[in-house]
C-alpha positions as a Markdown table, in Angstrom:
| # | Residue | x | y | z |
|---|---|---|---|---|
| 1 | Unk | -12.9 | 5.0 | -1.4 |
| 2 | Unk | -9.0 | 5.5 | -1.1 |
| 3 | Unk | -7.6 | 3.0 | 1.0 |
| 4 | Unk | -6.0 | 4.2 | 4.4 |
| 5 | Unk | -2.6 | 4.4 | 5.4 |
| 6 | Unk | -0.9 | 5.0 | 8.4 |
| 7 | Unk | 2.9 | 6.0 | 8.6 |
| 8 | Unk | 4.5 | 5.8 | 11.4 |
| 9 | Unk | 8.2 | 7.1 | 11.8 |
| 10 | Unk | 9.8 | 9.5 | 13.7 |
| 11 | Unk | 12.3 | 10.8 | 11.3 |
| 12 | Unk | 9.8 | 14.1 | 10.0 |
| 13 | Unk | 11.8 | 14.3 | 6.4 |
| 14 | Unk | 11.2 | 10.7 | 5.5 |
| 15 | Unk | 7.7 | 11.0 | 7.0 |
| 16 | Unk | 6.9 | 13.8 | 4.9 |
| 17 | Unk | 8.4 | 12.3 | 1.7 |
| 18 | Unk | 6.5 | 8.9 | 2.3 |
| 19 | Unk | 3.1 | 10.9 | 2.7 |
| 20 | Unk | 3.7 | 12.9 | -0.3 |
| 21 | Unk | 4.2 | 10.0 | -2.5 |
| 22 | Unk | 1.5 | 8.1 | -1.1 |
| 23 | Unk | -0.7 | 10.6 | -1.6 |
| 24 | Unk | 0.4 | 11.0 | -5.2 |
| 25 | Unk | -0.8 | 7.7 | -5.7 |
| 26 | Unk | -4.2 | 8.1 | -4.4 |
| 27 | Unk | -3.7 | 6.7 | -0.9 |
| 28 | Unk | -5.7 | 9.0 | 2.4 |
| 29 | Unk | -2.2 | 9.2 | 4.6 |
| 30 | Unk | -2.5 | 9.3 | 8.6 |
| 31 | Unk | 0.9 | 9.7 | 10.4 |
| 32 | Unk | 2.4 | 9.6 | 14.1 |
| 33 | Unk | 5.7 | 10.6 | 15.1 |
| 34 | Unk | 6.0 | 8.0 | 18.0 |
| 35 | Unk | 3.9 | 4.7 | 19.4 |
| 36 | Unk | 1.7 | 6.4 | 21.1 |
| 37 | Unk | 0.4 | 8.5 | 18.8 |
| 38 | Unk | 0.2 | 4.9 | 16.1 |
| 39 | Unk | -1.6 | 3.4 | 18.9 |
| 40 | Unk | -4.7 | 6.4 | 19.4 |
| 41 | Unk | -5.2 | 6.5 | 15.6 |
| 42 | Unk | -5.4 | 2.6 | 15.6 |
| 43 | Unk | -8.2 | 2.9 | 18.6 |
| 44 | Unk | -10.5 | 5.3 | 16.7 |
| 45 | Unk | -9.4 | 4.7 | 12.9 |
| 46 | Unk | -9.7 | 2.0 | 10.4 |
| 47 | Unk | -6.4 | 1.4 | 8.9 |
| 48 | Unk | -5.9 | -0.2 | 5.6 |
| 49 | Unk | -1.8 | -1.1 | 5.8 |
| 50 | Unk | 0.6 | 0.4 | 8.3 |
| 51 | Unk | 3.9 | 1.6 | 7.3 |
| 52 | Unk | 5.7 | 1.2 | 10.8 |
| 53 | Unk | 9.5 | 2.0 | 11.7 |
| 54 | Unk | 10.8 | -0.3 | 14.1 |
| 55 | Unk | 12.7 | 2.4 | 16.4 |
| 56 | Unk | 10.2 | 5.1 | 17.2 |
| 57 | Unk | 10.1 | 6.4 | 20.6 |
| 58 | Unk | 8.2 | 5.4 | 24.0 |
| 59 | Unk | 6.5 | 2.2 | 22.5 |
| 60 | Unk | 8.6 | 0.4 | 19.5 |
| 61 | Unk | 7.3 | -1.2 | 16.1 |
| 62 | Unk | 7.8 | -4.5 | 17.7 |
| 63 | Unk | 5.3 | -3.8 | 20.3 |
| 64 | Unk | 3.0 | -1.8 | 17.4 |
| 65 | Unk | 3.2 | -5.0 | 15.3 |
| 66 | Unk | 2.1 | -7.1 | 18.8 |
| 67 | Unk | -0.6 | -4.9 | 19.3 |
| 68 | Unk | -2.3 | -4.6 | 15.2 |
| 69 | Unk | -2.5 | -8.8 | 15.6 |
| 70 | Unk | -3.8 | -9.1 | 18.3 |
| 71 | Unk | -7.3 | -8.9 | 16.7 |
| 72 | Unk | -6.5 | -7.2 | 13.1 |
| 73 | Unk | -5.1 | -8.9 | 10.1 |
| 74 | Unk | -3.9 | -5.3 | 8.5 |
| 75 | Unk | -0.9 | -5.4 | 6.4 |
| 76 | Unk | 2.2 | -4.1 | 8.1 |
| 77 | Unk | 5.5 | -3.4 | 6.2 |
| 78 | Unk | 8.2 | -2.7 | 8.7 |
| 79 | Unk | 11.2 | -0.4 | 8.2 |
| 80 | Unk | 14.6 | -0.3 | 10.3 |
| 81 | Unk | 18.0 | 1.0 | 9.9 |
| 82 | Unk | 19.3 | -2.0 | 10.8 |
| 83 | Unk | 20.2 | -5.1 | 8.5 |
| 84 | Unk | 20.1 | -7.4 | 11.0 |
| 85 | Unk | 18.7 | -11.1 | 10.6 |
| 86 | Unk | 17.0 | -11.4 | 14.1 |
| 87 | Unk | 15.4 | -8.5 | 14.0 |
| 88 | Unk | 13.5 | -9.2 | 10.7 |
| 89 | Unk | 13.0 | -12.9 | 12.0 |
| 90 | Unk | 11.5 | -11.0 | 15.3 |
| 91 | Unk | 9.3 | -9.2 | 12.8 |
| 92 | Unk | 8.4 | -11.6 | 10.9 |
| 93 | Unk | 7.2 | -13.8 | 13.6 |
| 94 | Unk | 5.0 | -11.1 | 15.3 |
| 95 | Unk | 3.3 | -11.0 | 11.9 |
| 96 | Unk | 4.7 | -8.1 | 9.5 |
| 97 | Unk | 4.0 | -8.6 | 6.2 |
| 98 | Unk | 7.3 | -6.9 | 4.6 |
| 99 | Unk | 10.5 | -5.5 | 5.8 |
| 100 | Unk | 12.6 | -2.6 | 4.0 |
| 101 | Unk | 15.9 | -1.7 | 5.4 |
| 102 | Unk | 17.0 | 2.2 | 5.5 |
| 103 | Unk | 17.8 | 3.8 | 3.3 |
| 104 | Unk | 14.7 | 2.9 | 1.3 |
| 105 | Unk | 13.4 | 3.4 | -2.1 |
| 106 | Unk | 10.4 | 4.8 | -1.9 |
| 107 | Unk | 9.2 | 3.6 | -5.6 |
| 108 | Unk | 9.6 | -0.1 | -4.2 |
| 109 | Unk | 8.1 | 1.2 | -1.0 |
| 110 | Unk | 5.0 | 1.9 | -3.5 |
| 111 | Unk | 4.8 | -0.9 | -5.4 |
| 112 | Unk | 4.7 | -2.8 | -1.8 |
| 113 | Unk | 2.1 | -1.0 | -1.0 |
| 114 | Unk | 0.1 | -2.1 | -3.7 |
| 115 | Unk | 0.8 | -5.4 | -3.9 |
| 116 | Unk | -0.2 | -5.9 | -0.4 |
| 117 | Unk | -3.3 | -4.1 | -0.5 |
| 118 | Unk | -4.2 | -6.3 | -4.0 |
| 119 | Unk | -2.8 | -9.1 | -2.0 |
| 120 | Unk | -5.6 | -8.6 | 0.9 |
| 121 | Unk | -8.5 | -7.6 | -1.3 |
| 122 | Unk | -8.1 | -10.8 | -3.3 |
| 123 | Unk | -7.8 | -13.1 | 0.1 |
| 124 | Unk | -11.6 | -14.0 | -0.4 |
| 125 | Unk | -13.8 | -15.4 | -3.1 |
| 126 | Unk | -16.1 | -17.7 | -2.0 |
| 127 | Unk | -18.2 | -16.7 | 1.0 |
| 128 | Unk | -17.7 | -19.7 | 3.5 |
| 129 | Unk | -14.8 | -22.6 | 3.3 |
| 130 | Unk | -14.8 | -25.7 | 5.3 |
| 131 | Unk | -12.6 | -28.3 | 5.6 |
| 132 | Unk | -13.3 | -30.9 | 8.7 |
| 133 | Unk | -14.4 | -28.8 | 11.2 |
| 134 | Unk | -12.1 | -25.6 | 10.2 |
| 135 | Unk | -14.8 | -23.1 | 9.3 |
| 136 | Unk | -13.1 | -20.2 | 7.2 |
| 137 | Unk | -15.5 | -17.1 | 6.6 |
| 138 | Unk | -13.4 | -15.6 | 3.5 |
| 139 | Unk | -15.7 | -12.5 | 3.5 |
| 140 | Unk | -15.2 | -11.5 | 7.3 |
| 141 | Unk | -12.2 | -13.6 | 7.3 |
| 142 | Unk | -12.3 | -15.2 | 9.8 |
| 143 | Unk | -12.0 | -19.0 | 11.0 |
| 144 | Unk | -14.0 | -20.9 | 13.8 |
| 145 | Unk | -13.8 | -24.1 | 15.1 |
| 146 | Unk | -17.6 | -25.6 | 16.8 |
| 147 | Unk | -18.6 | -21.7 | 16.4 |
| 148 | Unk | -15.4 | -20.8 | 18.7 |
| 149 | Unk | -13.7 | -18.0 | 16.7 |
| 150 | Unk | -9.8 | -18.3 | 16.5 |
| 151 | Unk | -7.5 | -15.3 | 16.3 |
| 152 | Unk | -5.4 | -15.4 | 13.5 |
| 153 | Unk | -2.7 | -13.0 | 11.6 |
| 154 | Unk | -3.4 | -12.1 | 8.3 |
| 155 | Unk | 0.1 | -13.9 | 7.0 |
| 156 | Unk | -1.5 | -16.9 | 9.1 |
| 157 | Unk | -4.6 | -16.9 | 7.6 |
| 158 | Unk | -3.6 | -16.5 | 3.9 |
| 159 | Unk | -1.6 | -19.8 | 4.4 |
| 160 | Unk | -4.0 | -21.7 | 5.7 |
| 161 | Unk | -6.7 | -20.5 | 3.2 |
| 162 | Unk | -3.8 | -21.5 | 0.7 |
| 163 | Unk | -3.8 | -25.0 | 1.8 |
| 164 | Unk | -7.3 | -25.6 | 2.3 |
| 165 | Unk | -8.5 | -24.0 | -1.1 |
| 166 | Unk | -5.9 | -26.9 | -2.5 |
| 167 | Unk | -6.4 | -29.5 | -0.5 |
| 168 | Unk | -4.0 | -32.5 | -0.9 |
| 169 | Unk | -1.5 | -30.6 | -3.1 |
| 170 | Unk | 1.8 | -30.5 | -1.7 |
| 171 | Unk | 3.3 | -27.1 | -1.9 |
| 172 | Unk | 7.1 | -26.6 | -1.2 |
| 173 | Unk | 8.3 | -23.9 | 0.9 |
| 174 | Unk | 9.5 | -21.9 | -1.5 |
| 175 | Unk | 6.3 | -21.9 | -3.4 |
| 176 | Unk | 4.1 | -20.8 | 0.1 |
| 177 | Unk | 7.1 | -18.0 | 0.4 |
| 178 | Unk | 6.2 | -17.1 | -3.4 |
| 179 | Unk | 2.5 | -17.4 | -3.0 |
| 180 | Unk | 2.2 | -15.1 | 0.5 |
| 181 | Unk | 5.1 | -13.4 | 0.8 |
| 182 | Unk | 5.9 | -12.5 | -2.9 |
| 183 | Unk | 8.5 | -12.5 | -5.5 |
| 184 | Unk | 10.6 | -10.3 | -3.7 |
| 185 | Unk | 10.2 | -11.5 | -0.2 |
| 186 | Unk | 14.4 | -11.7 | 1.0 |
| 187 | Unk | 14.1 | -13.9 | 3.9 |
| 188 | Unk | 14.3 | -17.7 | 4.4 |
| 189 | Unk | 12.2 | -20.7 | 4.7 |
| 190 | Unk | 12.3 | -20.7 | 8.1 |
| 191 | Unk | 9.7 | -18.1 | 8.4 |
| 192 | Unk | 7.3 | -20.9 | 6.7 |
| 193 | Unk | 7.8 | -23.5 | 9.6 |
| 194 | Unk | 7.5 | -21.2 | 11.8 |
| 195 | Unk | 3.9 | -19.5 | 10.6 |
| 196 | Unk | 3.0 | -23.3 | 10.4 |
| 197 | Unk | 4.1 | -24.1 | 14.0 |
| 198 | Unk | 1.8 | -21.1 | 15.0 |
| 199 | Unk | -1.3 | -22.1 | 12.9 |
| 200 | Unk | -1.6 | -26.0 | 14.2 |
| 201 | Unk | -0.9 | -24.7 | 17.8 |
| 202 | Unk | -4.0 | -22.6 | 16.8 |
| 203 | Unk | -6.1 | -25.6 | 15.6 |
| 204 | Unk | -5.5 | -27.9 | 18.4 |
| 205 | Unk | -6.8 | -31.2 | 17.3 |
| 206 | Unk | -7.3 | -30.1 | 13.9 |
| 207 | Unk | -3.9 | -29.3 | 13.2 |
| 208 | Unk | -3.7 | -32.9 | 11.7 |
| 209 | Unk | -5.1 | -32.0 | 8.7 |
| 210 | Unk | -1.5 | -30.2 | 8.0 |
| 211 | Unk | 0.6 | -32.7 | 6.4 |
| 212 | Unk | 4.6 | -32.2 | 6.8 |
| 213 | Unk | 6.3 | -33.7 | 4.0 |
| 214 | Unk | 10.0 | -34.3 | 4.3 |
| 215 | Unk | 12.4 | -32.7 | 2.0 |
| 216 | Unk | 8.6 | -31.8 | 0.5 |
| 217 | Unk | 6.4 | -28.9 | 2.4 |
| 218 | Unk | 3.0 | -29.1 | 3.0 |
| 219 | Unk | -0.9 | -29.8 | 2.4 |
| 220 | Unk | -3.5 | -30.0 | 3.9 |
| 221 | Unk | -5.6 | -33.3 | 3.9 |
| 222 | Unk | -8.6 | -34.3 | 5.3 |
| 223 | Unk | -9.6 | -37.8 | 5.9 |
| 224 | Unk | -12.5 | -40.0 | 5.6 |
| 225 | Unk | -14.0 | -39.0 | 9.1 |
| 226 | Unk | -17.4 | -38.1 | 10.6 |
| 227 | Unk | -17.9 | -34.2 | 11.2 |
| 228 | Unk | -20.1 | -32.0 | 12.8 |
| 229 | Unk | -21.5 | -29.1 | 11.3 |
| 230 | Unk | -19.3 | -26.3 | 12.3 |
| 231 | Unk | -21.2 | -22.5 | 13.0 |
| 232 | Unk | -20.2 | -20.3 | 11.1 |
């Protein structure tokens, strides 16, 4: 089945031209002019990846992107007109996957696409992952702690399944930007501490288990202690 993509941008030309070539390449398109439209299609529609302009009228892509992570790990690439740093910190931080700033090429805009969608269909392979008392389900993806389910962003959960899939190897920040992000990621390390800060606020006591490194990165270790069986 196609995956399913929802465009969002008020600008009807670039809409239309971002449908048409993602329907060239095989992708079922949805589209809204304006955040309330993105936000009826997200109540009654499974969305694969959401292409989501930051200034669209009555509710913006920051509050879209709020919304989506709530309780959905779907990849969201995010597109503005402006370059400013803040506002793809902002972004980043309320859990977009990608940022492209106006005017776009829509062949990168593509090949994107792609990679995020290969990106999120490869997140699993095993069914179940546990590490302490982190419980990762890699086929529902989701993570529990004692049974209690944990709401996690899909950028948030990819790291963490990073570190606990290589448990005691220390990866740099550069190599988690590489290894979530992508090669062609353009932002800065900070973006790394900060999913980090998020994820161990998450965990609560389990957070120890993410080792900070100076001058280093990060792994995850866990040591010699007596656990309980976790529900998954």
């Amino acid at each position: 089945m196609p995956n399913k993509i929802l465009i969002v941008e008020d600008e009807c030309n670039m809409r239309e031209i971002i449908s048409s070539y993602m329907s060239k390449n095989g992708f079922t398109i949805l589209e809204a002019s304006d955040g309330l439209e993105a936000m009826v299609i997200l109540k009654t529609q499974s969305i694969d990846l959401i292409i989501l302009d930051i200034m669209i009228p009555y509710l913006d892509g920051f509050a879209i992107c709020k919304y989506v992570r709530e309780d959905k790990m779907t990849p969201i690439i995010m597109l503005t007109a402006k370059n400013s740093e803040s506002d793809k910190l902002k972004g980043y931080e309320l859990g977009a996957d990608d940022y492209m700033t106006k005017p776009i090429s829509i062949k990168v805009l593509v090949a994107k696409v792609k990679a995020l969608l290969r990106r999120a269909s490869n997140i699993s392979c095993d069914d179940i992952l546990q590490e302490g008392n982190i419980c990762m389900n890699q086929s529902a993806q989701t993570i529990s702690i004692f049974g209690e389910e944990i709401d996690f962003t899909y950028k948030e959960y990819a790291l963490l399944q990073l570190l606990m899939k290589n448990q005691g190897k220390v990866f740099s920040r550069e190599e988690l930007l590489l290894n979530i992000w992508g090669y062609d990621y353009d932002g800065n390390t900070r973006t790394v501490d900060t999913h980090i800060k998020r994820i161990r606020a998450k965990l609560g006591e389990e957070a120890r288990h993410i080792i900070t490194l100076i001058k280093s990165g990060y792994k995850f270790e866990v040591k010699n202690e007596q656990y309980k069986k976790n529900k998954v």
